[in-house]
C-alpha positions in Angstrom: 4.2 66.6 -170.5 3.7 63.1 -170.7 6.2 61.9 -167.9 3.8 64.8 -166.0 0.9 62.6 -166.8 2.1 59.7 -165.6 2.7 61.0 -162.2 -1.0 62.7 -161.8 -1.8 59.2 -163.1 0.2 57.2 -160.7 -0.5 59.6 -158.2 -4.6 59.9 -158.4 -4.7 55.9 -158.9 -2.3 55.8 -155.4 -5.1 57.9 -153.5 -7.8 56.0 -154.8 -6.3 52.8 -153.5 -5.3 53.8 -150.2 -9.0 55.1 -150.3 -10.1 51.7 -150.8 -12.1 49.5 -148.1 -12.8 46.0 -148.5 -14.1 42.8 -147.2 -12.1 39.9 -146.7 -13.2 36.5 -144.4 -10.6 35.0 -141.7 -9.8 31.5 -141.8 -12.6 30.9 -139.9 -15.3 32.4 -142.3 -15.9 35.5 -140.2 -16.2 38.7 -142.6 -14.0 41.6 -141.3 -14.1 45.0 -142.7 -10.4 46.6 -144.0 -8.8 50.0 -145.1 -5.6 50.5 -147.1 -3.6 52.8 -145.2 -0.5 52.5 -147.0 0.9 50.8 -150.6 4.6 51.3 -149.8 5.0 49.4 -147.8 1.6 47.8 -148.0 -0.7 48.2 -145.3 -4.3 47.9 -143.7 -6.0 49.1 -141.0 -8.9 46.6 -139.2 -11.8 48.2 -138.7 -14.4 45.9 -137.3 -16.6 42.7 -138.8 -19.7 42.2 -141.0 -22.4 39.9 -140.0 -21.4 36.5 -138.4 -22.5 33.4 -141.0 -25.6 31.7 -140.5 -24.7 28.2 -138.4 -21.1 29.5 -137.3 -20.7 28.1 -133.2 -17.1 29.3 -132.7 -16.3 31.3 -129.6 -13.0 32.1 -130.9 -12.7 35.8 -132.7 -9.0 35.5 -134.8 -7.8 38.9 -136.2 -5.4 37.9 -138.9 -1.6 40.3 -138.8 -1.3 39.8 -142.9 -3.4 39.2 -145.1 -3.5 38.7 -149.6 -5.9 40.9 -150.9 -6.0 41.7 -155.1 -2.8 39.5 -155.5 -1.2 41.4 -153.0 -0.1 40.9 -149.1 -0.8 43.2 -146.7 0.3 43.6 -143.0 -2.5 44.6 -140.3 -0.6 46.9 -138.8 -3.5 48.3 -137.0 -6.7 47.3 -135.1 -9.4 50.5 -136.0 -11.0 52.8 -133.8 -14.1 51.3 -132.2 -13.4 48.0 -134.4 -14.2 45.8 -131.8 -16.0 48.3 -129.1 -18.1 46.1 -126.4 -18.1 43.0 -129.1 -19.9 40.4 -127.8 -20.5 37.7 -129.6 -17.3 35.8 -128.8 -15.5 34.6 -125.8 -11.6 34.8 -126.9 -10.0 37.2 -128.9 -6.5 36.3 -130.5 -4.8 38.8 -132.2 -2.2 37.7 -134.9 1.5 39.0 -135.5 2.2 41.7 -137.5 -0.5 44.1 -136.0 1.4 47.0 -134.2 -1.2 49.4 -132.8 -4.3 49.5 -131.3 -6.7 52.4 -131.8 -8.6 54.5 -129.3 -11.2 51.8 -127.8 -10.2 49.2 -130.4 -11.9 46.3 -128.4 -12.3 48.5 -125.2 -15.7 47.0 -123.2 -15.8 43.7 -125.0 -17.3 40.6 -123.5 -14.8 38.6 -124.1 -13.1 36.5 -121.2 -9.9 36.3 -122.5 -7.2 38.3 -125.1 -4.3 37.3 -126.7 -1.8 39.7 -127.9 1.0 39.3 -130.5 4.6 39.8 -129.5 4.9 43.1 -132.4 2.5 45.1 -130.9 4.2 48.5 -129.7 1.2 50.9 -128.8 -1.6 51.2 -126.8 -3.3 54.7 -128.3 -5.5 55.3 -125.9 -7.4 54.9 -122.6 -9.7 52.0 -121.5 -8.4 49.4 -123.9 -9.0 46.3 -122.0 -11.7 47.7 -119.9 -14.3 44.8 -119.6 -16.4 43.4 -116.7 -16.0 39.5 -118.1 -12.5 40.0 -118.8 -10.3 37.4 -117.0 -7.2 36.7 -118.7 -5.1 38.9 -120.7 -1.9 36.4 -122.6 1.0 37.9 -124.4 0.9 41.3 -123.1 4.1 40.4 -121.0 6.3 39.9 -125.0 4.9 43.1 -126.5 6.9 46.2 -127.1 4.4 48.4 -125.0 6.4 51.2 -122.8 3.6 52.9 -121.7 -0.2 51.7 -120.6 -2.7 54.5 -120.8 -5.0 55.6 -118.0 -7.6 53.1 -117.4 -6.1 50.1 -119.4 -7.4 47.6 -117.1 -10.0 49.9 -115.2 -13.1 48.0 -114.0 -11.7 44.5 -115.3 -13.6 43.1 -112.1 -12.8 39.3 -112.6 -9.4 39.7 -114.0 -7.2 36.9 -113.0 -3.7 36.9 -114.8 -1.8 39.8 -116.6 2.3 40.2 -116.9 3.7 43.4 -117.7 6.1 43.7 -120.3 9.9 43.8 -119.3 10.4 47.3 -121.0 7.2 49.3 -119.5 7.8 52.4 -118.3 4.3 54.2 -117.5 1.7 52.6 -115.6 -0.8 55.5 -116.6 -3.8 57.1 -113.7 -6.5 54.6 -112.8 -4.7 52.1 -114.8 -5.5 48.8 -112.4 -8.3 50.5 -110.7 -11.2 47.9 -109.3 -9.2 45.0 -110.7 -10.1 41.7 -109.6 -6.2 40.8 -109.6 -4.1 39.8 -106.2 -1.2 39.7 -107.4 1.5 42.2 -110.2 5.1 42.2 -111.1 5.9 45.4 -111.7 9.1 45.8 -114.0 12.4 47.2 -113.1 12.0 49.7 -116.0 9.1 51.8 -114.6 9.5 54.6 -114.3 6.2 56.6 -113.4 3.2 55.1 -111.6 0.1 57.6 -112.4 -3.0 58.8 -110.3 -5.3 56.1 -108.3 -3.1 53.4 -110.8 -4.5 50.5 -108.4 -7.2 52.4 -106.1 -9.5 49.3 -104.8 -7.2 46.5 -106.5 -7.4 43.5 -104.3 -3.5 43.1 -104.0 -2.0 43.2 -100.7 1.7 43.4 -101.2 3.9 45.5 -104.2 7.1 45.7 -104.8 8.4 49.2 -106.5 11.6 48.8 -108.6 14.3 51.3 -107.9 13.4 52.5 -111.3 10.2 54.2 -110.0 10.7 58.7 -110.2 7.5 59.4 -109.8 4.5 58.0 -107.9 0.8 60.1 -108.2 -1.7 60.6 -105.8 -3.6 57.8 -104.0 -1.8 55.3 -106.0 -2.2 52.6 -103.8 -5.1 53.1 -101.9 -7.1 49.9 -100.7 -8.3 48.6 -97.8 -6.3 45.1 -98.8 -2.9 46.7 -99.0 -0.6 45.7 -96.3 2.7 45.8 -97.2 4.5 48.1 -99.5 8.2 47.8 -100.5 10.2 50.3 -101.9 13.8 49.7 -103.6 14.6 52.9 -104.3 16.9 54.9 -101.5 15.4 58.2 -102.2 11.8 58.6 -102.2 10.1 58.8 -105.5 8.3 62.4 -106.5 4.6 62.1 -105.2 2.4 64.3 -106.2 0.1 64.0 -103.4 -1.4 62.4 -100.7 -0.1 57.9 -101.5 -2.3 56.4 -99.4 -5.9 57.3 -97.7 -7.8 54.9 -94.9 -5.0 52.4 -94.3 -4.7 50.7 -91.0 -2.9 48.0 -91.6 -0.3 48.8 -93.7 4.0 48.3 -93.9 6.4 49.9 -95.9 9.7 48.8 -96.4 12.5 50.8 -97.4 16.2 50.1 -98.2 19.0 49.8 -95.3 18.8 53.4 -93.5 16.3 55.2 -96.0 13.7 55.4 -92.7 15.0 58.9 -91.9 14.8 59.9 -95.9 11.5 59.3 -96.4 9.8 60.4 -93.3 11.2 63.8 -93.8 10.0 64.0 -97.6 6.9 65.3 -98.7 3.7 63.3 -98.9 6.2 60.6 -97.6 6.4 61.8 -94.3 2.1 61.2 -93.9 3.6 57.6 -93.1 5.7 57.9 -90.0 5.8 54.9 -87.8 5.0 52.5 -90.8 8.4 52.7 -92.2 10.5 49.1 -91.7 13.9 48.2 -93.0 15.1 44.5 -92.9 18.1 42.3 -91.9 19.1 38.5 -92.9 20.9 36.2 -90.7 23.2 34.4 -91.8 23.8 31.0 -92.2 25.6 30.8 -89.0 23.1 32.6 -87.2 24.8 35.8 -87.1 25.4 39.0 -89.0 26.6 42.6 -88.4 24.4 46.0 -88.7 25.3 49.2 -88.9 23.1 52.5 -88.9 25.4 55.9 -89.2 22.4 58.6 -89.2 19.4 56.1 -87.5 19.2 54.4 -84.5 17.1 51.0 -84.3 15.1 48.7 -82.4 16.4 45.0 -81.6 14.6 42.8 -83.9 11.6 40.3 -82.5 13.5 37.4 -82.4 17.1 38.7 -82.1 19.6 39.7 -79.7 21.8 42.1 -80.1 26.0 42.5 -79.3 28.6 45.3 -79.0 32.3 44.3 -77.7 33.5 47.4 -75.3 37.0 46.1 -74.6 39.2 43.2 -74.7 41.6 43.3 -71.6 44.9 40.9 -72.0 45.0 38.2 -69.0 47.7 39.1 -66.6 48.9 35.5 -66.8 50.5 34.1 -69.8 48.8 31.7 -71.7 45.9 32.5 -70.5 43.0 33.8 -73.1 41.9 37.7 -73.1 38.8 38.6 -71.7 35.9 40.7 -73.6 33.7 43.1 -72.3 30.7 41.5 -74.4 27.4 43.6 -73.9 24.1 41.8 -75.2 21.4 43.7 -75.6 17.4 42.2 -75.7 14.6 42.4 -78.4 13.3 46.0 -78.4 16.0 47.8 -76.9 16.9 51.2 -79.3 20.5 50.7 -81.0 22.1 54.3 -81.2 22.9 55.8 -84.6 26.6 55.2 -85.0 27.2 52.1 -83.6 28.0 48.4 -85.1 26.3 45.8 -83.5 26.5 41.9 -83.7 23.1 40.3 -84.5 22.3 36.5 -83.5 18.5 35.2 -84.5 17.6 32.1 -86.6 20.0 30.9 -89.5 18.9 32.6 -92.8 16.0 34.1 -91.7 14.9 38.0 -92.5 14.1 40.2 -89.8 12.0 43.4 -89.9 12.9 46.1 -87.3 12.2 49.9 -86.7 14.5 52.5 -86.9 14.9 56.2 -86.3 12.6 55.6 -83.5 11.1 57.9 -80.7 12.2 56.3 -76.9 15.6 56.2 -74.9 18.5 54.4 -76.9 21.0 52.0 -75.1 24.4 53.4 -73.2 27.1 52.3 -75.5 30.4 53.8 -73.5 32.7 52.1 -76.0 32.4 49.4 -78.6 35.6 47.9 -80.9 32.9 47.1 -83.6 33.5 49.7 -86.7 31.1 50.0 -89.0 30.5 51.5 -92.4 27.4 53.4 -94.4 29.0 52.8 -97.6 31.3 49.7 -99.0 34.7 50.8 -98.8 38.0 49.8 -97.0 38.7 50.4 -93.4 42.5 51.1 -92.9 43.6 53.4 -90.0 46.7 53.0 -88.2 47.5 51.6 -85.1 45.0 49.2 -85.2 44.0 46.0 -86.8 40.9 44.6 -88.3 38.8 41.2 -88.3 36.3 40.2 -90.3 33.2 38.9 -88.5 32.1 35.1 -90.2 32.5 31.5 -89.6 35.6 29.8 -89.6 37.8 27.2 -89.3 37.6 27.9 -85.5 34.6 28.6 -85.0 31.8 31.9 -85.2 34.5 35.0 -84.2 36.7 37.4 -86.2 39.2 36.2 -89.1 42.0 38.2 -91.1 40.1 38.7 -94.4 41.2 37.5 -97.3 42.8 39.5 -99.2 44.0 42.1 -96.7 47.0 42.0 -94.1 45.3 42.8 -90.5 45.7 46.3 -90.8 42.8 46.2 -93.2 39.4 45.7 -94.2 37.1 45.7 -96.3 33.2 46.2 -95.4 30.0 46.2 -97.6 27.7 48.9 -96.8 25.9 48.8 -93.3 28.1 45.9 -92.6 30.5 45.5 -89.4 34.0 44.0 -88.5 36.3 44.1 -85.4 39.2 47.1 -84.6 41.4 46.6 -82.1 44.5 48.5 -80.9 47.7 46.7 -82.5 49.4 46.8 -78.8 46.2 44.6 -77.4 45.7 42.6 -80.7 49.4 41.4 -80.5 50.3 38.2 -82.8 46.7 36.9 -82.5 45.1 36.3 -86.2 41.5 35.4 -85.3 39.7 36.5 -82.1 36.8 33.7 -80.9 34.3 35.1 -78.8 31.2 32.3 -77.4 28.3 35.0 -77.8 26.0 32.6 -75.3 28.1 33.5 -72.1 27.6 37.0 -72.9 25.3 38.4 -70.9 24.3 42.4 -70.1 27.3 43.7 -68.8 29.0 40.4 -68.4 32.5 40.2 -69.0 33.0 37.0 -71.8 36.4 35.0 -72.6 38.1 35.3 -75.9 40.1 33.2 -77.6 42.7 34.6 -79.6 44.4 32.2 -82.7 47.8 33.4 -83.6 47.3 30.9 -86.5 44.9 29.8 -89.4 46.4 26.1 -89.3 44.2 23.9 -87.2 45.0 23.4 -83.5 44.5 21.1 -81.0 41.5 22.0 -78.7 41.8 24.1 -75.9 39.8 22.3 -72.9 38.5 24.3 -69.3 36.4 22.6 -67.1 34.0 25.3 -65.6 37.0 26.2 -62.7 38.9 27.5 -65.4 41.5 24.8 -65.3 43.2 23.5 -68.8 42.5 20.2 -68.9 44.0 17.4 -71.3 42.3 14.3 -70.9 38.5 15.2 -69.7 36.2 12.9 -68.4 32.7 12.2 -68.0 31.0 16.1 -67.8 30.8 19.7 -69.5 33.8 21.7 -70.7 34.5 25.0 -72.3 36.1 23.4 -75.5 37.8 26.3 -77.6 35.4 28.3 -75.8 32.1 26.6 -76.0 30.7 24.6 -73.9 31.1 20.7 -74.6 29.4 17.8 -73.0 31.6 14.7 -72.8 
């Protein structure tokens, strides 16, 4: 009976305590109010502030994440519901380690101009949290656990400046950015769902959407300063309705043929004709495209090439000649075929594909392409890899692979030719500015990867060894002297 006692005791005294509310200043003299929430472990809940002290000039509001209370520590693992609602007798809020949660409208409405969050905090409990009209700067956010922001977190914030996500978030919940004074958002690669109207009148103009991104709600995006959009993921996320209303000057770019995808997938297809993929030039100036399902337009700023043939010269020595077809800016690429792209060294191009209009006549092209890396093997011919060499801009053995190989990244191109008109030859060196439409171009076959002396023309087509004063075709490119 006794040991029975003792447990009511215990038990009753427990409840009391975690009953209990108290009092306790911060280090800066500012009285704020406290409920025990738990003994074991011991824990307090923050549930607002008493009466600011006569003479105190501080802007700075510090909630404290422990605290000693009876001879006791405590952790402030939570700010209370409505603790803080549309405070306004401070500027900067700092919240201390330790606190994990915030509490429907914990400091929602505040007039403060900045917050600063501590690295434990996990949860965000309900909508509106940092909803404030002076709010510019939100610190920390970016090094909490948070995986999910609630709808309207940042709703209304309309001079808010600087935010980071954290690297974890998964849920940007409906309205979340809406009428946000920011121009600019990382959005994570863990993402995973981007809610209703989430940044409907934001003022920034560009996003990029992590692969990661499922699902995407309805008018997410829409704003008049939205102009460019792009998506990482290959298949369109799930959109629950209309993305985008009232935008004229919009761009969205989509992975390597993922055009056709999304403009024949719900809600997606609304954007037909603003769809753009992209292609970097290399650091030669060059680099190979290839589209199975789309066709494309020729870059601005590009020319396009397709090899039809290479014919061996009737007379020995003499180099092969390549039926090199160049195509101009704006001409339509058909699906299926590898093309050769020369523009400006390293730069990224935009360009249009799966397009309305009449494509190019392609009657035959030695350029083999691929939709998906994998290795290109079939016999009776052999394969080059298109790059920069020791001879020049043409088509190398790769390494790695005998000839009658090759390996290709996907979307990438290299060079098949029949083993009988390939012969010995282990490069192929083809001068891409004597190519013209139709035009049949030399090319200069190395049946070695050692270094050579140059081969010298002058513009008769005569082999030369000593030239003089004038311009040459030098390993086929021209060569003043």
């Amino acid at each position: 009976m006794k040991r029975i006692l003792f447990y009511l005791f215990a038990l009753v005294y427990s409840c009391q305590l975690m009953a209990q509310s108290f009092i306790l200043n911060n280090a800066d003299g500012i009285p704020l109010k406290y409920d025990i929430i738990n003994t074991n472990p011991r824990q307090v809940r923050l549930t607002g502030r008493g009466a600011i002290p006569a003479g105190f000039t501080g802007t700075d509001l510090n909630l404290p994440g422990f605290i000693s209370y009876g001879g006791n520590s405590y952790q402030v693992v939570e700010i209370g519901e409505q603790a803080f609602f549309t405070e306004n007798k401070f500027t900067n809020l700092h919240i201390s380690e330790g606190v994990l949660r915030l509490k429907a409208h914990a400091i929602a409405r505040s007039h403060c101009v900045s917050i600063t969050l501590p690295s434990s905090l996990e949860k965000i409990e309900d909508t509106e949290m940092f909803s404030s009209e002076t709010l510019k700067y939100v610190y920390g956010l970016e090094n909490t656990k948070i995986t999910e922001l609630p709808g309207n977190t940042f709703a209304s914030c309309y001079v808010l400046e600087y935010v980071k996500l954290p690297s974890q978030l998964q849920v940007i919940g409906d309205y979340c950015f809406i009428q946000t004074n920011l121009t600019a958002l990382e959005i994570p690669a863990t993402v995973k769902k981007i809610g209703i109207w989430a940044f409907m009148m934001s003022k920034i103009a560009e996003f990029d959407i992590p692969a990661s991104v499922e699902e995407i709600g309805w008018g997410a995006f829409t704003s008049n300063n939205v102009s460019k959009i792009r998506m990482h993921r290959a298949i369109p996320p799930t959109a629950s309705g209309q993305l985008f209303y009232n935008l004229t000057n919009l761009s969205v770019f989509v992975p390597t043929e993922a055009t056709l995808t999304y403009e024949t997938t719900a809600h997606w297809a609304d954007l037909k004709g603003v769809y753009r993929e992209e292609v970097k030039i290399g650091t030669s100036g060059y680099a190979t495209l290839y589209l199975e399902t789309e066709n494309f337009e020729v870059p601005t700023g590009c020319e396009a090439f397709v090899i039809e043939s290479i014919v061996p010269s009737a007379t020995p020595g003499e180099r092969k000649k390549a039926n090199a077809k160049k195509f101009v800016a704006g001409s339509i690429i058909p699906a299926g075929q590898a093309v050769i792209l020369k523009g400006t060294a390293g730069q990224t191009y935009e360009y249009k594909a799966n397009v309305s209009g009449t494509p190019v006549t392609i009657a035959q092209n030695l350029l083999v392409g691929t939709a998906t890396e994998q290795t290109l093997n079939a016999p009776g011919y052999k394969y080059f890899l298109f790059g920069s060499g020791p001879n020049g801009q043409g088509f190398y053995r790769q390494t790695g692979h005998d000839i009658s190989s090759i390996h290709l990244k996907a979307h990438k191109a290299g060079l098949r030719i029949p083993a009988s008109v390939a012969g010995s030859a282990k490069a192929f060196i083809i001068d891409f500015d004597e190519a013209e439409d139709g035009s049949v171009t030399a090319i200069r076959d190395i049946e070695t990867d050692n270094h050579r002396p140059d081969i010298i023309y002058n513009l008769q087509g005569q082999r030369v060894t000593h030239p003089e004063k004038g311009i040459y075709i030098v390993n086929g490119k021209k060569k003043v002297y």
